[in-house]
C-alpha positions as CSV (number, residue, x, y, z in Angstrom):
1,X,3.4,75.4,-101.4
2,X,2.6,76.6,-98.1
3,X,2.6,80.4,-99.2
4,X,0.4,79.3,-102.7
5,X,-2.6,77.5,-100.4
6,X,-2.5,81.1,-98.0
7,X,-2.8,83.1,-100.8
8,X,-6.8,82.5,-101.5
9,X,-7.1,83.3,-97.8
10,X,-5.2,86.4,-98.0
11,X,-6.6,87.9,-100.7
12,X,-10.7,86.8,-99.1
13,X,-9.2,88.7,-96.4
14,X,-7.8,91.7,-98.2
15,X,-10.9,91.6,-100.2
16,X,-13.7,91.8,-97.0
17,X,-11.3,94.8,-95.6
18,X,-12.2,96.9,-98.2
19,X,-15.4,95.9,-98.9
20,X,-15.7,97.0,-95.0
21,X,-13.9,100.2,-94.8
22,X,-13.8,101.7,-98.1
23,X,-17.9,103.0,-97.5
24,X,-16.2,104.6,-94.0
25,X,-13.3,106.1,-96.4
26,X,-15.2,107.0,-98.9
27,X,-17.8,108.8,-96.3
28,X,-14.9,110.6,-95.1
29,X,-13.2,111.9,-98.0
30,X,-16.6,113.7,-99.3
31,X,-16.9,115.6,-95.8
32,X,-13.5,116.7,-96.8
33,X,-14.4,117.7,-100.0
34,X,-17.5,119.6,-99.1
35,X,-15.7,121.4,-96.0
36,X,-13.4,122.9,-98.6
37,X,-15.5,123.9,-101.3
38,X,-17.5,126.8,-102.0
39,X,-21.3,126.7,-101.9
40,X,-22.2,126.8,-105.4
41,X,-19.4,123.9,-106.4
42,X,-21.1,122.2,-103.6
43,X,-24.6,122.4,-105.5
44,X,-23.4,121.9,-108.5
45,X,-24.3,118.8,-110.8
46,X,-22.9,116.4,-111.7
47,X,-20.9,116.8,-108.5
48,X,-17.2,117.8,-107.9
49,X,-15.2,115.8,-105.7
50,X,-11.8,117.9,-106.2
51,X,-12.7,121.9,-106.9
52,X,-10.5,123.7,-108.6
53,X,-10.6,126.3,-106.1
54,X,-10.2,125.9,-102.1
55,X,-12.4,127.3,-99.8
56,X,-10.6,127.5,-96.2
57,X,-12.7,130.3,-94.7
58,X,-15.5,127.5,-93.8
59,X,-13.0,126.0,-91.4
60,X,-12.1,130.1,-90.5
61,X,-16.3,131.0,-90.2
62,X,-16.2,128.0,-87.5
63,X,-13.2,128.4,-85.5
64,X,-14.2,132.5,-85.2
65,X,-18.1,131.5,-84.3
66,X,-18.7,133.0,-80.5
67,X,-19.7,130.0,-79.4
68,X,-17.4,127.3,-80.6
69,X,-15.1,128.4,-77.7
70,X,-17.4,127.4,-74.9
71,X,-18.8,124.5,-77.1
72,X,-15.8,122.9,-77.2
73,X,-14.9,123.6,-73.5
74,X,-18.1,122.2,-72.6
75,X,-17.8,118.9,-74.4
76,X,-14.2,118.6,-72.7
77,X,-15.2,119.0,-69.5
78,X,-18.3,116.5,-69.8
79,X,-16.0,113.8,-71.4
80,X,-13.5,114.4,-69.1
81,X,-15.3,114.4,-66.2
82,X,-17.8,111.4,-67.4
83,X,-14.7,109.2,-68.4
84,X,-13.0,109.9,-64.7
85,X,-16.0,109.1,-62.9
86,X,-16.5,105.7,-65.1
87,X,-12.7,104.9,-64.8
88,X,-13.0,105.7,-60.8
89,X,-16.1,103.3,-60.5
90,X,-15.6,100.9,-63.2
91,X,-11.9,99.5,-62.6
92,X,-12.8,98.3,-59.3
93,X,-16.1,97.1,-59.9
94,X,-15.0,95.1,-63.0
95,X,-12.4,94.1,-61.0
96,X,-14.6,92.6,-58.0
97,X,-16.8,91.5,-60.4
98,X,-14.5,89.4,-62.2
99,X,-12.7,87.8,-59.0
100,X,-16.0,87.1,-57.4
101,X,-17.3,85.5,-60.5
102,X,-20.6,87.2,-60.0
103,X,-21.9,86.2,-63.8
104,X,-25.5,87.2,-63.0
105,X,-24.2,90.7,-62.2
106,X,-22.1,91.2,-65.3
107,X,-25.1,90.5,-67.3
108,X,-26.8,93.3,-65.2
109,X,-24.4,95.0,-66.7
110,X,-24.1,94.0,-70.5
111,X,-28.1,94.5,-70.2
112,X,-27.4,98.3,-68.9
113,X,-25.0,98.5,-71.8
114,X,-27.2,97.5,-74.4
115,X,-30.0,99.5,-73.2
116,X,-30.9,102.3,-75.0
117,X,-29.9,105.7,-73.5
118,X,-33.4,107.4,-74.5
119,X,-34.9,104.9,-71.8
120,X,-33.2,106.9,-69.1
121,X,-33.6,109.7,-70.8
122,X,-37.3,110.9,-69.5
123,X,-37.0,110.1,-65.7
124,X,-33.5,111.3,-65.5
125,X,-35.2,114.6,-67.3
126,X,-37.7,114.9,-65.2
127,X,-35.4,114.2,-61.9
128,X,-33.1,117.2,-63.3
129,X,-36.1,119.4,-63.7
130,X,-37.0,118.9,-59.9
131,X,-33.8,119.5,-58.2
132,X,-33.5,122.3,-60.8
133,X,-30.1,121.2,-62.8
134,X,-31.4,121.8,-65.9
135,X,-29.0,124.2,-68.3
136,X,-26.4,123.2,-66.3
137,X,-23.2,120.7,-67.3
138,X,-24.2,118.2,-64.5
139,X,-26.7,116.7,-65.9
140,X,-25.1,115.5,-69.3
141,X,-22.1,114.8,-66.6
142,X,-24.4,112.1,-64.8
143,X,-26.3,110.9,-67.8
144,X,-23.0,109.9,-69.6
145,X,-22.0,108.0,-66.9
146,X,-25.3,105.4,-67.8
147,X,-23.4,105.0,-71.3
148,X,-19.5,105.0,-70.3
149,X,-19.8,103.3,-66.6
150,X,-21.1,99.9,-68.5
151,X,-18.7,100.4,-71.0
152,X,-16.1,100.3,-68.8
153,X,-17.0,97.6,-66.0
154,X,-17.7,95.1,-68.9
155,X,-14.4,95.6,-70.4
156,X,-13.0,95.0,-66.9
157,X,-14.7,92.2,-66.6
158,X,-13.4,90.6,-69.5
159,X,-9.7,91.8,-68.9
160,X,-9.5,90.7,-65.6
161,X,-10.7,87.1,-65.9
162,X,-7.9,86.7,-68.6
163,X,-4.7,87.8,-66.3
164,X,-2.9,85.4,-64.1
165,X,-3.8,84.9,-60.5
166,X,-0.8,83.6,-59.3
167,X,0.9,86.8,-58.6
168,X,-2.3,88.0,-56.5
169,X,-2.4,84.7,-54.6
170,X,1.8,85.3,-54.1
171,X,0.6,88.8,-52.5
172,X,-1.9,87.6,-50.6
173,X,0.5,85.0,-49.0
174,X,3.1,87.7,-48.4
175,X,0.3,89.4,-46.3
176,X,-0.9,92.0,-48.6
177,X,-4.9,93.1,-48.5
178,X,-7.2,92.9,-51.0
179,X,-6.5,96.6,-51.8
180,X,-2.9,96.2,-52.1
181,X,-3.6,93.5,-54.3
182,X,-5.7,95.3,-56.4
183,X,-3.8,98.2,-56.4
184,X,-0.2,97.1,-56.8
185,X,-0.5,94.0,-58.6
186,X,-3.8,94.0,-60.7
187,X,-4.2,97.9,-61.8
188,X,-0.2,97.6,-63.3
189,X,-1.5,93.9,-65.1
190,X,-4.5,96.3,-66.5
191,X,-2.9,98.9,-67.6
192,X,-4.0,97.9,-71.0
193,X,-7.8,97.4,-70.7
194,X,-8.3,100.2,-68.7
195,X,-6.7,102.4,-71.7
196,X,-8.8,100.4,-74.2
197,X,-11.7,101.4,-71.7
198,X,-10.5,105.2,-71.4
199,X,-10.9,105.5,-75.4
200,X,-13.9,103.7,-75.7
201,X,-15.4,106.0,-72.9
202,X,-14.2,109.2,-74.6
203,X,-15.2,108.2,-78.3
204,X,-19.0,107.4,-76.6
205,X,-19.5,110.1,-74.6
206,X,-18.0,112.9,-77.0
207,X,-20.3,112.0,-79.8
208,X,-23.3,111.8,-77.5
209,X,-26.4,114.0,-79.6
210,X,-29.2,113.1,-77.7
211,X,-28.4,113.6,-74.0
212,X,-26.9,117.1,-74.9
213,X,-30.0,118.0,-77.2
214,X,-32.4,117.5,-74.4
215,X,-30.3,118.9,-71.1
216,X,-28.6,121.5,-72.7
217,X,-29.1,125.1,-72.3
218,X,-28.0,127.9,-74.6
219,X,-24.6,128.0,-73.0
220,X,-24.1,124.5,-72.2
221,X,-24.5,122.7,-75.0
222,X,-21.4,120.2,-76.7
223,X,-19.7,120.3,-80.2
224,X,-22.2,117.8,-81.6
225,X,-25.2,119.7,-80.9
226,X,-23.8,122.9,-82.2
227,X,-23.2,121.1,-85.4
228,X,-26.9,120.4,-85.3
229,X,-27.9,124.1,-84.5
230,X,-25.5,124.9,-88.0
231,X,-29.1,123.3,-89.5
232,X,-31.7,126.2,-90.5
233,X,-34.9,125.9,-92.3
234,X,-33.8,128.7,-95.1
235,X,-30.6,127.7,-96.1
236,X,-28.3,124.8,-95.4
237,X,-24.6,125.7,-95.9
238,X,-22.4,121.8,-96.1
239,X,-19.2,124.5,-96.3
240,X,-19.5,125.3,-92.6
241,X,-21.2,122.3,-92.0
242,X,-18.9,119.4,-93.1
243,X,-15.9,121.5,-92.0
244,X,-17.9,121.8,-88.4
245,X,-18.8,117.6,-88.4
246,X,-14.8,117.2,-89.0
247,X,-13.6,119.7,-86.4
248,X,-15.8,117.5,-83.9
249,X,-14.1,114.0,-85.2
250,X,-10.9,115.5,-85.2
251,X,-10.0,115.1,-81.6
252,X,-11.6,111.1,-81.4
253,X,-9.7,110.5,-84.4
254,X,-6.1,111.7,-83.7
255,X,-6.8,109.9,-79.8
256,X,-7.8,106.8,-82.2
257,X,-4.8,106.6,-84.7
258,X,-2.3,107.7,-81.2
259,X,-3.2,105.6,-79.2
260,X,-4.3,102.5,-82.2
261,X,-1.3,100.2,-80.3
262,X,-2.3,100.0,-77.3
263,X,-6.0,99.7,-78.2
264,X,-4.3,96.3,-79.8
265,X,-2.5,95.5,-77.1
266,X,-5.7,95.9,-74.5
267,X,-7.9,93.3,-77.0
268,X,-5.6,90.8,-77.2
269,X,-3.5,90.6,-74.1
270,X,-6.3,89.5,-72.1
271,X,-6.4,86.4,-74.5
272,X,-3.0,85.6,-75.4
273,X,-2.5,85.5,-71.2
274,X,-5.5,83.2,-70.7
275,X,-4.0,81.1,-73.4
């Protein structure tokens, strides 16, 4: 009887999960499509979802572009270097955030992470253009750090408030510093959130447009504007295009569907310890 009065709620359930993702599926699997087919089954009407023939030299055209190369080393080293920075600065902050209870200050925060990025946008240009950074990687470096620093500090925050404090008071009995405290007993407690905080960091500043579009010289710019630059006035080719959109998803996506457990783990432990 029990199982018959869950059913109703299991299939609502099932039902809103695809109502939800199949438009993201569904989005998906026609970027595949078009990355794979030739131009003129691509134009054609009514549309074709599976050709009959497969076009792999639009992934081939992209990989062998002159440019991809240092796109794609550019965008790692400005996610890799904006995630550090925001991991080096937001741990402890959220940390001392959280065990000062300072709630005024985290909504200082959640304020800075709702805030839209274009409003730092034109003084941080115009600060770049002064101390002359401009068409370097530094500047998309800093700016990133306005979108992944809150990012990470309020997930702190929330992680932090959750674990137990009797092993940090046991510590601090036992003579150990604040430092100690935070660094042998909190960071190993957090190892969770801060890896729910490293993905979030890397999925938001990897597919940054707007910051790269505006600071970015010819040999600086990241995978997402490249895609953009794929965009001409006398002829748009979805080929190369769709198959250069998924190349850029590809790395977010495999560090999603890796890394999916302890994503889990990082959003729930935090409440299953407060409970």
């Amino acid at each position: 009887m029990s199982r018959l009065r869950q059913l109703p709620g299991r299939i609502g359930l099932a039902f809103a999960i695809i109502v939800i993702v199949s438009p993201a599926v569904l989005f998906f699997l026609w970027m595949l499509s078009l990355s794979v087919k030739f131009e003129i089954d691509n134009a054609s009407y009514p549309p074709v979802f599976i050709p009959e023939r497969f076009n792999w030299g639009n992934y081939a055209a992209v990989l062998d572009s002159k440019r991809f190369s240092t796109y794609f080393i550019n965008s790692l080293i400005v996610t890799g270097a904006a995630t550090a920075f925001a991991l080096l600065v937001g741990v402890p902050a959220g940390y001392g955030l959280a065990r000062m209870r300072a709630h005024k200050a985290a909504v200082v925060i959640l304020i800075a992470r709702i805030t839209p990025g274009l409003s730092y946008l034109i003084p941080l240009f115009l600060l770049f253009q002064w101390l002359g950074l401009l068409g370097t990687l530094w500047p998309q470096i800093i700016i990133h750090l306005v979108v992944t620093v809150p990012i990470v500090i309020w997930i702190m925050i929330g992680y932090f408030e959750t674990t137990p404090m009797e092993l940090e008071e046991s510590a601090l009995i036992d003579g150990a510093t604040r430092w100690q405290v935070f660094r042998y007993v909190a960071l190993p407690i957090a190892r969770p959130g801060i890896a729910v905080a490293f993905i979030l960091a890397v999925i938001f500043s990897w597919n940054n447009f707007v910051f790269g579009i505006v600071l970015a010289g010819r040999e600086t710019r990241t995978l997402p504007v490249a895609v953009y630059n794929m965009i001409s006035f006398d002829q748009l080719s979805w080929g190369p295009l769709a198959a250069a959109a998924l190349i850029v998803t590809l790395p977010v996506l495999l560090l999603t569907v890796f890394a999916q457990r302890q994503i889990v783990a990082g959003l729930t432990a935090g409440a299953v310890k407060g409970g």
